[in-house]
C-alpha positions as CSV (number, residue, x, y, z in Angstrom):
1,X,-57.1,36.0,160.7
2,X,-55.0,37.8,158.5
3,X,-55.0,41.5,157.8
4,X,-54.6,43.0,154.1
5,X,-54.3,46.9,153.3
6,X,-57.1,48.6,151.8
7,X,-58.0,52.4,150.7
8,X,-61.2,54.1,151.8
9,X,-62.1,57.3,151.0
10,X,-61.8,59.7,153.6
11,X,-63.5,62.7,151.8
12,X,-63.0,65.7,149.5
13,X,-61.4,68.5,148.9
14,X,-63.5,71.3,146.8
15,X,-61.8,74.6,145.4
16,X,-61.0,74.2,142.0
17,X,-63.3,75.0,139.3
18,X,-61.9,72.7,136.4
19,X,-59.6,70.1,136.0
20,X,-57.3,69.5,139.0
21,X,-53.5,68.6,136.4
22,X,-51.0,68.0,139.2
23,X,-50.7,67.4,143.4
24,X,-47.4,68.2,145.2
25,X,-47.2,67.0,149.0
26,X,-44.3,68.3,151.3
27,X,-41.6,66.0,152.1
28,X,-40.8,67.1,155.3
29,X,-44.7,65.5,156.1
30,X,-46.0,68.8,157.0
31,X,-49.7,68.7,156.6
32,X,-50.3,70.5,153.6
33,X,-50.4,69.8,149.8
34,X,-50.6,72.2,146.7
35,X,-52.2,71.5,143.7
36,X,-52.4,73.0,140.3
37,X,-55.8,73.3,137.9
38,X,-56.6,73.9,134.2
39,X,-58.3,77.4,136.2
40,X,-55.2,79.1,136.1
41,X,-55.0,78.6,139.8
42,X,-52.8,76.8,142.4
43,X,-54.4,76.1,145.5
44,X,-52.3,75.8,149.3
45,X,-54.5,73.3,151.2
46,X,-54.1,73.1,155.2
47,X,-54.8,69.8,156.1
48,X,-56.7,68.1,159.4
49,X,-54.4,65.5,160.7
50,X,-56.8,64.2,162.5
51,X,-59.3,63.7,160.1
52,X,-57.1,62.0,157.2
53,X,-56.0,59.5,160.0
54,X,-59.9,58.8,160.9
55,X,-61.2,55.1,160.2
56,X,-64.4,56.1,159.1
57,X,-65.6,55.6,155.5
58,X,-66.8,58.8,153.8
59,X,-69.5,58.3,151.0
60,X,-69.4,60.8,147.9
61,X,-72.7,62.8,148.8
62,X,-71.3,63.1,152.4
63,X,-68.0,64.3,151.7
64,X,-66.8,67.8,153.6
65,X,-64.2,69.8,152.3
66,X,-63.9,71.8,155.2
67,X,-63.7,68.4,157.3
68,X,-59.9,67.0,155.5
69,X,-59.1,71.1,154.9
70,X,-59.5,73.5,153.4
71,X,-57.5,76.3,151.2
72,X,-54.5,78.3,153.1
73,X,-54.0,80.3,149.5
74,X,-55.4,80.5,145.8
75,X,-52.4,81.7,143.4
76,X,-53.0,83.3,140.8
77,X,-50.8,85.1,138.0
78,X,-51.0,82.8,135.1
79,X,-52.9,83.7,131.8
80,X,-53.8,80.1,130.8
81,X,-53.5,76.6,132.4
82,X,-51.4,75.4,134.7
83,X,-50.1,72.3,133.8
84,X,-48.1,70.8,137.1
85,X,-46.9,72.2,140.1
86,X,-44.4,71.2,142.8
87,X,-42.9,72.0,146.0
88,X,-39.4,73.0,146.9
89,X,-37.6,70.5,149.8
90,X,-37.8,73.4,152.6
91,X,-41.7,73.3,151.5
92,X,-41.4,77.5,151.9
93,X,-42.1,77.7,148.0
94,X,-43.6,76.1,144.9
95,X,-43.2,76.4,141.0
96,X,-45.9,76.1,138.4
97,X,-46.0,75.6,134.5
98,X,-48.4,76.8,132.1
99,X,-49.8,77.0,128.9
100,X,-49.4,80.7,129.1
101,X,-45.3,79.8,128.5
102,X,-44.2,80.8,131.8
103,X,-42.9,79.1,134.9
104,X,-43.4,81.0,138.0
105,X,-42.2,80.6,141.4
106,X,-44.0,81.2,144.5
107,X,-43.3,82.4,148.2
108,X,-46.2,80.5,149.4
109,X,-45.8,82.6,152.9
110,X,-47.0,85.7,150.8
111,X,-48.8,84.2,148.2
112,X,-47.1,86.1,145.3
113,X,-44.7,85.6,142.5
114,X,-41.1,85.8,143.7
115,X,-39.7,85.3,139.9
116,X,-41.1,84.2,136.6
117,X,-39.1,82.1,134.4
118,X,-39.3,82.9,130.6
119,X,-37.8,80.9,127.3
120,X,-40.2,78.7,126.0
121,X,-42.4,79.5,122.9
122,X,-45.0,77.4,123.6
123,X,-47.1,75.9,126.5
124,X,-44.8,74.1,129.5
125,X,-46.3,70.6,130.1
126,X,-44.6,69.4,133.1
127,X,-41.5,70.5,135.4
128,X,-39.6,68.7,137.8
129,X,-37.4,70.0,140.8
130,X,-34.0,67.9,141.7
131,X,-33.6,66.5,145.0
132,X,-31.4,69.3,146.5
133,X,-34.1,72.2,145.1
134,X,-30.9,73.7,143.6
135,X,-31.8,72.4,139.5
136,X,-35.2,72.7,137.6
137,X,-35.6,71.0,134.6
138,X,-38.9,71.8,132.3
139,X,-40.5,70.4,129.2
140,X,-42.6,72.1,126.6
141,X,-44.6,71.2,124.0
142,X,-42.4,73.2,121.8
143,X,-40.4,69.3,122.0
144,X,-37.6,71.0,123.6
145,X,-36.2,70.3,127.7
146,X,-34.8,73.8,129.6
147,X,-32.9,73.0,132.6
148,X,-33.1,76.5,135.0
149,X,-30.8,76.9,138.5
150,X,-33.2,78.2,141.2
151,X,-32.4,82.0,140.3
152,X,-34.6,81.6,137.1
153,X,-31.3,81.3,134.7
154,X,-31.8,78.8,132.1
155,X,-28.6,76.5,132.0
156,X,-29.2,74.4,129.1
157,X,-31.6,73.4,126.7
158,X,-32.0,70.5,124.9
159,X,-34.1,71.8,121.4
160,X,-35.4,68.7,120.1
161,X,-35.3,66.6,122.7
162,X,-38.3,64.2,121.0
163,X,-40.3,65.0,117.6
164,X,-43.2,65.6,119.4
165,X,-44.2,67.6,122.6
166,X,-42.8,66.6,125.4
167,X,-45.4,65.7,128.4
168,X,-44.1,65.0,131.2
169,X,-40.4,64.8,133.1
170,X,-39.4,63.5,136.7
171,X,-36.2,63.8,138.5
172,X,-34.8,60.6,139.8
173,X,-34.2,60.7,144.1
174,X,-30.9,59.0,143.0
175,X,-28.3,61.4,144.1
176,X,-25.4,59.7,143.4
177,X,-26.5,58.6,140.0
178,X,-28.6,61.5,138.7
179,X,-30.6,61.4,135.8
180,X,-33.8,62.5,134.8
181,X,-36.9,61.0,133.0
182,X,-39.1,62.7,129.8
183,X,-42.0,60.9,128.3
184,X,-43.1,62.4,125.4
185,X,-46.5,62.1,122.4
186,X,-44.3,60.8,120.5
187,X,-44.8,57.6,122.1
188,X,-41.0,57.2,123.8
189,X,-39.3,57.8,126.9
190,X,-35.9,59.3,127.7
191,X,-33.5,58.8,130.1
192,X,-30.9,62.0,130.4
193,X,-28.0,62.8,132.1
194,X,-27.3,65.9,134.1
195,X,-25.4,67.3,130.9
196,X,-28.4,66.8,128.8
197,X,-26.9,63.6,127.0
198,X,-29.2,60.9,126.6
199,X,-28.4,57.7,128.3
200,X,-31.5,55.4,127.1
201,X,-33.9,55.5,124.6
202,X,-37.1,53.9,125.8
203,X,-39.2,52.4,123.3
204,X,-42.4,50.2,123.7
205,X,-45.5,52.6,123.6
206,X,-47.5,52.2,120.7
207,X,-49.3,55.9,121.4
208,X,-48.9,58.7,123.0
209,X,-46.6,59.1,126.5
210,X,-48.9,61.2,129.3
211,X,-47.0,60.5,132.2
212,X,-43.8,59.0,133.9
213,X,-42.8,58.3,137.5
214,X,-39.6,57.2,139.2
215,X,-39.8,54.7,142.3
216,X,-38.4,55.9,145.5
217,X,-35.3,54.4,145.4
218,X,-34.7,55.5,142.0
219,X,-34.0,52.3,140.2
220,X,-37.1,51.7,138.1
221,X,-39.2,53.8,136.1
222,X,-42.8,53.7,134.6
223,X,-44.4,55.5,131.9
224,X,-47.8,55.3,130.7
225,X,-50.4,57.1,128.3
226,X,-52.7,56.5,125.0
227,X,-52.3,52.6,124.4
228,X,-53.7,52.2,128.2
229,X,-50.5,50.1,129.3
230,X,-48.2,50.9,131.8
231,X,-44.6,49.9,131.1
232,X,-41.7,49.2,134.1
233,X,-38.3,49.9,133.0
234,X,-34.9,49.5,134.9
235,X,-33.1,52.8,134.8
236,X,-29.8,51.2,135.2
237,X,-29.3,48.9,131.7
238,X,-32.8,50.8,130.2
239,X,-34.5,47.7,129.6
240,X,-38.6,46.5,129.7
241,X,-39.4,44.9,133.2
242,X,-42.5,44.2,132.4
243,X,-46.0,45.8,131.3
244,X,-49.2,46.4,132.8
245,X,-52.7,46.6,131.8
246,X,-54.5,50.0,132.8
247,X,-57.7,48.8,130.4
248,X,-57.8,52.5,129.8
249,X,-55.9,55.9,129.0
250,X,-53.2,56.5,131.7
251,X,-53.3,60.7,132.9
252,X,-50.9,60.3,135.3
253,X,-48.7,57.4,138.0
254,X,-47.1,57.5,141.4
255,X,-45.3,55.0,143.4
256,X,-46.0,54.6,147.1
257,X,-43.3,55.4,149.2
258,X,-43.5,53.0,151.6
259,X,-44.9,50.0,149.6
260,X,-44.3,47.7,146.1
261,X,-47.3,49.9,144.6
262,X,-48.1,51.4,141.7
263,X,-50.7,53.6,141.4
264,X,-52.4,55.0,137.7
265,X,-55.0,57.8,137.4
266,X,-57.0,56.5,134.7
267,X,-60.5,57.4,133.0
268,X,-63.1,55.6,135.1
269,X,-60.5,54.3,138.1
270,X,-57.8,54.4,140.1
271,X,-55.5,50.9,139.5
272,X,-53.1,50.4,142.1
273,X,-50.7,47.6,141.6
274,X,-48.4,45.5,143.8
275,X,-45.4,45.8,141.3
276,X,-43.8,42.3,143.1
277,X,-46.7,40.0,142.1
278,X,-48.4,42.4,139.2
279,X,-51.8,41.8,140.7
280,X,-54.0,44.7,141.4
281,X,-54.2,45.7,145.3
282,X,-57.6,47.8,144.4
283,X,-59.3,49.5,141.8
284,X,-60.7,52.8,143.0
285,X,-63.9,53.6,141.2
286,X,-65.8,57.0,142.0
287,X,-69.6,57.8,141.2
288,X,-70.4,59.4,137.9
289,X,-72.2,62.5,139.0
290,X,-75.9,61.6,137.1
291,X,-75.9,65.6,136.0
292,X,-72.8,65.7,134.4
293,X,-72.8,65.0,130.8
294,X,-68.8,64.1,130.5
295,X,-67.3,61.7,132.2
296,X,-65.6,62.5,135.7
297,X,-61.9,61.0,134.8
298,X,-58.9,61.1,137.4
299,X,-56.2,63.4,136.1
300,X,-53.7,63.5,138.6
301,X,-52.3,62.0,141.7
302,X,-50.0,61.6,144.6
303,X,-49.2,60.2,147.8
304,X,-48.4,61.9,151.7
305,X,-44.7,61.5,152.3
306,X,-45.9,58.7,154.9
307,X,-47.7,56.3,152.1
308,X,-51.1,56.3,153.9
309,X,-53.0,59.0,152.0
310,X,-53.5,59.2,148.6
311,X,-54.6,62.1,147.1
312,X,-56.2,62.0,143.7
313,X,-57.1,65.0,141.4
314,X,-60.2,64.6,139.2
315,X,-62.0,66.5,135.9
316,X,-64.6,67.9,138.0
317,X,-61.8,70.4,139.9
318,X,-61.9,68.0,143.0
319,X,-59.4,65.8,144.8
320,X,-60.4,63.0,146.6
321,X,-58.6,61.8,149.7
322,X,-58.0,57.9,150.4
323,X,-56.4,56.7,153.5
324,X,-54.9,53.5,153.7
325,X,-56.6,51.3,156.6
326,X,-56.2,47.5,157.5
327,X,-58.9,45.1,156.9
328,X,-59.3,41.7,158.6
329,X,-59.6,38.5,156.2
330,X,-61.8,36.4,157.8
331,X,-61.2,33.6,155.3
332,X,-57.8,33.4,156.3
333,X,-56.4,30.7,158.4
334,X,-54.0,31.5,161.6
């Protein structure tokens, strides 16, 4: 008998009161995550060990907040919603983006606001934090990139970096070659240079861009958005890999760390991909709450640092937590 991987949900974690827009996890594995919600909040969860490593399935009526974790802090401070969030390498503090125009970083031992970082005129969509924490780069729907230093200086910014607002912007892990990624509504994706020059031009969306993610190694790339596709590109020559079909809008992607997947937070699932043979590993569909009159979309997601929990942001302010477990083929021939 052969064994396959497979995700089962382990349970939920309840806090926010509207749409949950971005999940950081600590690299250093530490068993926390932060997240960020259209609320105006940023929630530090504590996580249960224990219980995310438990091989029991959870349904959605029986899911426990309090069982997975539950909230260390709520941060509050911004005046509209914040857009993405992420953690620094030492995992000590995190820094939000908001609608209000602001960046703020946070000394998550307190819980306040150790600086704020002011310069664009309109909302901040997505941020990024380089490997080494020491360079922050930020995009706006103003259509212009800032790149910051950790003191809250703003270093350089690119004005009209696309023609339309930009959406979303990853660092790549490279740190010999560094670069970082922008997708933008104007339907491309850019490929810059630490000094703010563009080294490819990425063009093959026929909509909107809502969100990019770099592969752990660095070397590819994938954006997706409006035209419900997901495109692979090879950061190196800037060329199409290949394209995949979401069947829907694409809010947000991940990679796995620790395996060829590809994971996409779409409208009514969760598609996750083995990028080596293009065929889907699982499609993760949640239950349409029968009270709710809009539709209960994924919005964001993100893996543990380990690549056996998945944690995936939703509409509804929840995230749901899936743990990768084997299951036995019985079909399968030894």
């Amino acid at each position: 008998m052969a064994e396959t991987e497979t995700l089962i949900l382990r349970g939920m974690l309840c806090g926010h009161s509207d749409r949950v827009t971005a999940i950081t996890v600590p690299i250093n594995g530490q068993a926390r995550i932060v997240s960020s919600s259209h609320d105006k909040s940023v929630i530090v969860w504590n996580l249960d060990p224990l219980a995310l490593s438990a091989n029991g399935l959870v349904g959605e009526g029986e899911s426990d907040s309090a069982v997975l974790g539950k909230p260390f802090r709520c941060l509050t401070g911004h005046r509209n919603f914040v857009k993405d969030v992420v953690l620094s390498s030492s995992s000590m503090v995190a820094l939000s983006c908001s609608s209000d125009t602001d960046l703020r970083l946070w000394d998550l031992s307190t819980g306040y606001t150790a600086k704020r970082f002011i310069g664009h005129h309109e909302d901040v969509l997505a941020l990024a934090l380089s490997f080494d924490s020491c360079q922050i780069v930020s995009a706006s729907k103003d259509c212009s990139i800032k790149l910051w230093n950790s003191l809250g200086d703003c270093v350089n910014t690119i004005r009209n970096a696309h023609t339309k607002g930009v959406s979303c912007v990853r660092y790549s892990p490279d740190v010999i070659d560094k670069v970082f990624v922008s997708g933008s509504w104007d339907g491309t994706v850019k490929v810059w240079n630490f000094q703010c020059e563009v080294r490819h031009n990425l063009t093959g969306h026929n909509g909107a861009v809502n969100a990019v993610a770099v592969s752990p190694e660095g070397s590819i790339c994938a954006s997706g958005g409006m035209d419900c596709v997901a495109l692979l590109w090879n950061l190196t020559d800037g060329e199409c890999i290949y394209s995949l079909d979401a069947d829907d809008i694409i809010h947000s992607l991940c990679f796995s760390p620790t395996r060829y997947w590809l994971c996409a937070a779409t409208r009514y699932s969760v598609k996750i991909w083995d990028i080596e043979s293009k065929s889907i590993v699982q499609d993760l569909k949640h239950d349409q709450p029968p009270s709710k009159k809009q539709t209960l979309y994924c919005t964001s997601l993100n893996w543990s640092v380990d690549g056996n929990t998945l944690f995936t942001g939703y509409s509804d302010g929840t995230i749901r937590v899936w743990g990768v477990t084997g299951v036995t083929d019985g079909n399968s021939n030894q």
